[in-house]
LOKE-398775 format. One record per residue (C-alpha): chain; residue in three letters; x, y negated, z negated. Coordinates in nm, 2 decimals. Layout:
# residues N
<r kette="A" rest="ALA" u="X" v="Y" w="Z"/>
...
***
This chain:
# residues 128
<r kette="A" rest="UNK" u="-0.52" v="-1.66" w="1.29"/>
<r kette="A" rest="UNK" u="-0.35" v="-1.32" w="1.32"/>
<r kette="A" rest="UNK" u="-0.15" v="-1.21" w="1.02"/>
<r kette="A" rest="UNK" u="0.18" v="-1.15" w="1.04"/>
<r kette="A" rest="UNK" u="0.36" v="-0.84" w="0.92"/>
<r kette="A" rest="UNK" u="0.64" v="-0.96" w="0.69"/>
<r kette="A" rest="UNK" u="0.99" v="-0.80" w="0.65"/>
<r kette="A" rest="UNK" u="1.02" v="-0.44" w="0.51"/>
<r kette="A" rest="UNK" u="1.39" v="-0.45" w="0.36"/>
<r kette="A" rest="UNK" u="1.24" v="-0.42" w="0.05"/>
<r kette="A" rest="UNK" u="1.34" v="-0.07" w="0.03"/>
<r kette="A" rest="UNK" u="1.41" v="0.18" w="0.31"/>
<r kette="A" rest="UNK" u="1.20" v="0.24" w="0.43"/>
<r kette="A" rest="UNK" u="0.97" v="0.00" w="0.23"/>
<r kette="A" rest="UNK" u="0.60" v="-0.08" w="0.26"/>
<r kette="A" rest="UNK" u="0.44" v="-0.31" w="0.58"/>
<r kette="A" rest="UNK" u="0.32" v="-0.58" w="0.41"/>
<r kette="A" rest="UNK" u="0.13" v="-0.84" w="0.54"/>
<r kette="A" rest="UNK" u="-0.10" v="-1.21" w="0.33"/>
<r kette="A" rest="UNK" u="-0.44" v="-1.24" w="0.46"/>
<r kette="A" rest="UNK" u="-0.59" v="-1.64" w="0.35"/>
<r kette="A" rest="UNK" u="-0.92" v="-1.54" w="0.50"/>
<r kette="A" rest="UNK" u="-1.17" v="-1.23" w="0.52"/>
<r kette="A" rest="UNK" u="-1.12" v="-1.23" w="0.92"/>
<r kette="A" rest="UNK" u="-0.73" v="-1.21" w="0.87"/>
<r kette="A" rest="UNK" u="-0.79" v="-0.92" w="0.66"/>
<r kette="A" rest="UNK" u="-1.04" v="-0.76" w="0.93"/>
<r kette="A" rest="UNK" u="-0.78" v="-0.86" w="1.16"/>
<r kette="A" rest="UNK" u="-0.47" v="-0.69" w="0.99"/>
<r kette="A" rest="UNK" u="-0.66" v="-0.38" w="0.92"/>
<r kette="A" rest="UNK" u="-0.86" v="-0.32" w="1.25"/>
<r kette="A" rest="UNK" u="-0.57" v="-0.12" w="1.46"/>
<r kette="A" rest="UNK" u="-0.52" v="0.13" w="1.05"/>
<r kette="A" rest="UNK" u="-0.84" v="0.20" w="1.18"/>
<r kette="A" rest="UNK" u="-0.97" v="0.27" w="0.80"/>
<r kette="A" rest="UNK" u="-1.25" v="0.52" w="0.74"/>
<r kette="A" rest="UNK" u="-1.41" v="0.20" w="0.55"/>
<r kette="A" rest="UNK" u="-1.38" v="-0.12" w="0.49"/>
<r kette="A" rest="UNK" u="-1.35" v="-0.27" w="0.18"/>
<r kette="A" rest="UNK" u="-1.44" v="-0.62" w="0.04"/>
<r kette="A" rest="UNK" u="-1.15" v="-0.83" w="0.12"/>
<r kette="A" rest="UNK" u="-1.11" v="-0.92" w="-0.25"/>
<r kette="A" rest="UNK" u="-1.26" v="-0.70" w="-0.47"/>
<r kette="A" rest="UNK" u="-1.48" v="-0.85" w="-0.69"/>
<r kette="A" rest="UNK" u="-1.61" v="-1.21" w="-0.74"/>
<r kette="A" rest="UNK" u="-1.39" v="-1.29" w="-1.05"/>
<r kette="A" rest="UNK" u="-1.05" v="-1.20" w="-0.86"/>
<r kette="A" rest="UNK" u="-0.89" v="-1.44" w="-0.71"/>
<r kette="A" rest="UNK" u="-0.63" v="-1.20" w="-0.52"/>
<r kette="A" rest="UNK" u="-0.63" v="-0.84" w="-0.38"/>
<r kette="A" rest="UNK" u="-0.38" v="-0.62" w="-0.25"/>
<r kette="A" rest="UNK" u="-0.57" v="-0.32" w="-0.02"/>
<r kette="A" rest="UNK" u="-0.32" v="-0.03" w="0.09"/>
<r kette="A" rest="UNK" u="-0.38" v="0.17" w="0.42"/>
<r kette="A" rest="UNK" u="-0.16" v="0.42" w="0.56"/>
<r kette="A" rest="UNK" u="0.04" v="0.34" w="0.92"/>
<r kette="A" rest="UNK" u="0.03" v="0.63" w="1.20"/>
<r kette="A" rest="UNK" u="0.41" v="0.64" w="1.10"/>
<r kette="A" rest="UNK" u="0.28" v="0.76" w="0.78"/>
<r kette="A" rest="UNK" u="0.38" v="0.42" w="0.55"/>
<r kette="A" rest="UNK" u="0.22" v="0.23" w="0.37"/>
<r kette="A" rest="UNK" u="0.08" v="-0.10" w="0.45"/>
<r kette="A" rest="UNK" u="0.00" v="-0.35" w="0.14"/>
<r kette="A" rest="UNK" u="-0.25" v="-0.62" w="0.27"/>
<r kette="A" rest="UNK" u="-0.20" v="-0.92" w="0.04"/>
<r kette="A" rest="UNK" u="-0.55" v="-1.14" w="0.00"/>
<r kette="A" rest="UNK" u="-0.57" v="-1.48" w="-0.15"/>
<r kette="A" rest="UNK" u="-0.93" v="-1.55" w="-0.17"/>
<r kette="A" rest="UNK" u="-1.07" v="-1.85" w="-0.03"/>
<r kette="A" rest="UNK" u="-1.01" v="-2.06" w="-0.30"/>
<r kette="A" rest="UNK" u="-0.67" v="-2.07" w="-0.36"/>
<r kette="A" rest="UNK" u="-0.69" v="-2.43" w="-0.19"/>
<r kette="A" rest="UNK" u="-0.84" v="-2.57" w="-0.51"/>
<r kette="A" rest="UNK" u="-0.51" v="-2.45" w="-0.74"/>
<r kette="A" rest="UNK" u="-0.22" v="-2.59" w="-0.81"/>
<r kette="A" rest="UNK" u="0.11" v="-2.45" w="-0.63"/>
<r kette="A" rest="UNK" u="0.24" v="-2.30" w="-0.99"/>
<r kette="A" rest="UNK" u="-0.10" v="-2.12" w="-0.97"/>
<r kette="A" rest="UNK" u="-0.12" v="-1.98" w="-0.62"/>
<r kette="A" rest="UNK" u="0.30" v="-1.83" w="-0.70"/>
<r kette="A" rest="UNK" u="0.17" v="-1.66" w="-0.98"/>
<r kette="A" rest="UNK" u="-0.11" v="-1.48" w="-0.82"/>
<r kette="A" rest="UNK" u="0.12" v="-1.37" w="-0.53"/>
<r kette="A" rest="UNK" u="0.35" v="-1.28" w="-0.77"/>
<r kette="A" rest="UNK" u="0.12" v="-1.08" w="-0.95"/>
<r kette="A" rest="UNK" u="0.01" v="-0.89" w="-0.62"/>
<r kette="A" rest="UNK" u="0.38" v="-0.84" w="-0.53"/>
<r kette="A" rest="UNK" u="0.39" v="-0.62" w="-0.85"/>
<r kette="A" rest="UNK" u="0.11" v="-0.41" w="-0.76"/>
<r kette="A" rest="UNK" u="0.26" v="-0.34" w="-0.42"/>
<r kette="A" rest="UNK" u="0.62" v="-0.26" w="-0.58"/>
<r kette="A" rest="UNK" u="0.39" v="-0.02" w="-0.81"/>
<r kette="A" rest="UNK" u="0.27" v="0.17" w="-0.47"/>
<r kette="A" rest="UNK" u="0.63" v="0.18" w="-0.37"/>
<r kette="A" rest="UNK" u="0.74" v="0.35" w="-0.67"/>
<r kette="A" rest="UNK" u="0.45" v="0.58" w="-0.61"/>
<r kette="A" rest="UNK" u="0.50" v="0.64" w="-0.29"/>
<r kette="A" rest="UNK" u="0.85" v="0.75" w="-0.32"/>
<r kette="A" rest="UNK" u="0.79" v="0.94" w="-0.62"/>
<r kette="A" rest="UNK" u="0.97" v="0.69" w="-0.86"/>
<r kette="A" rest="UNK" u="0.81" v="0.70" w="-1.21"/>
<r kette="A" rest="UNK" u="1.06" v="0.53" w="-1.41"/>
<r kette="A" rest="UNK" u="1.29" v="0.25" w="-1.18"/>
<r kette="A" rest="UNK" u="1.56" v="0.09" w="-1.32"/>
<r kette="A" rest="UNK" u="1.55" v="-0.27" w="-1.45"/>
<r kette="A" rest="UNK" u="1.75" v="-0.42" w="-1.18"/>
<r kette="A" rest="UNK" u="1.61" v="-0.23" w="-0.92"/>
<r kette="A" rest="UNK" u="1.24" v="-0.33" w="-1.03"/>
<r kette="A" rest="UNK" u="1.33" v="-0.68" w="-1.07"/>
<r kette="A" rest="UNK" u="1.53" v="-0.69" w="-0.73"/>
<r kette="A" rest="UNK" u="1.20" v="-0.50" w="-0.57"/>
<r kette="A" rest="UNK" u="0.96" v="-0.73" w="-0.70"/>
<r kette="A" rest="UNK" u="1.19" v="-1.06" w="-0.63"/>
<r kette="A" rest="UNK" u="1.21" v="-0.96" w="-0.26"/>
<r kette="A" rest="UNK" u="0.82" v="-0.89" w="-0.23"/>
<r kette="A" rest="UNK" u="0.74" v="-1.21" w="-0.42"/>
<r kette="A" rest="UNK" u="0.96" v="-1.39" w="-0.17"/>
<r kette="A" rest="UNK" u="0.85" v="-1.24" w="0.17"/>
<r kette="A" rest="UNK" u="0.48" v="-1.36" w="0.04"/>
<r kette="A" rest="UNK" u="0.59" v="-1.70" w="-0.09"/>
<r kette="A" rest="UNK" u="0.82" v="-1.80" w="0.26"/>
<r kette="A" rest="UNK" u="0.49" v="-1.67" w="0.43"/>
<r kette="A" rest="UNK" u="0.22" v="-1.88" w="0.25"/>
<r kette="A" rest="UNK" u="0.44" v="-2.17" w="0.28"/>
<r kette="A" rest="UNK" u="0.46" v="-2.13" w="0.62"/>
<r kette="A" rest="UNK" u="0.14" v="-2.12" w="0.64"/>
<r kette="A" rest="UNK" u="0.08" v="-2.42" w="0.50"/>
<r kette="A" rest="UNK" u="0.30" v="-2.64" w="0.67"/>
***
């Protein structure tokens, strides 16, 4: 399957951000960056999740989202959190990106909430 790129009103203008369930979804999302290298699709055998940034020819960033293989062995509560926890890491490049070192609380939060959310609609869509 193709991955899709998910919605980018995060911020404006906000990260690409696409969730790869398998390593030829990630080869797939990452073929037309045309990266110098390609990295493991998740990062080391204990993870269970990776987020990989590449930059667009229009200069953003793009946060590929993995859920390794065997996410299909956890329970829901488990696969949110890990999704969850890689929506943090790409709100983290965000704020790097645009310079930000210390958001505010709301704006975090809100950041984080829409990521998590754009990943969660699209692994349940994936799944149904």
């Amino acid at each position: 399957m193709t991955p899709k790129w998910l919605d980018r009103r995060i911020a404006a203008p906000g990260p690409y951000l696409t969730l790869c369930l398998s390593e030829a979804e990630f080869r797939a999302a990452i073929a037309p960056l045309k990266p110098p290298e390609v990295p493991a699709w998740i990062k080391t055998g204990r993870a269970h999740a990776t987020t990989h940034f590449f930059v667009h020819k229009d200069g953003a960033t793009c946060a590929v989202v993995c859920l390794g293989e065997g996410y299909q062995d956890r329970n829901p509560i488990e696969v949110a959190g890990l999704l969850v926890h890689e929506a943090v890491h790409v709100w983290q490049s965000y704020c790097d990106d645009i310079g930000e070192r210390h958001p505010g609380d709301e704006q975090e939060a809100y950041g984080i909430q829409s990521i998590a959310q754009e990943l969660l609609a699209e692994f349940a869509r994936r799944q149904s």
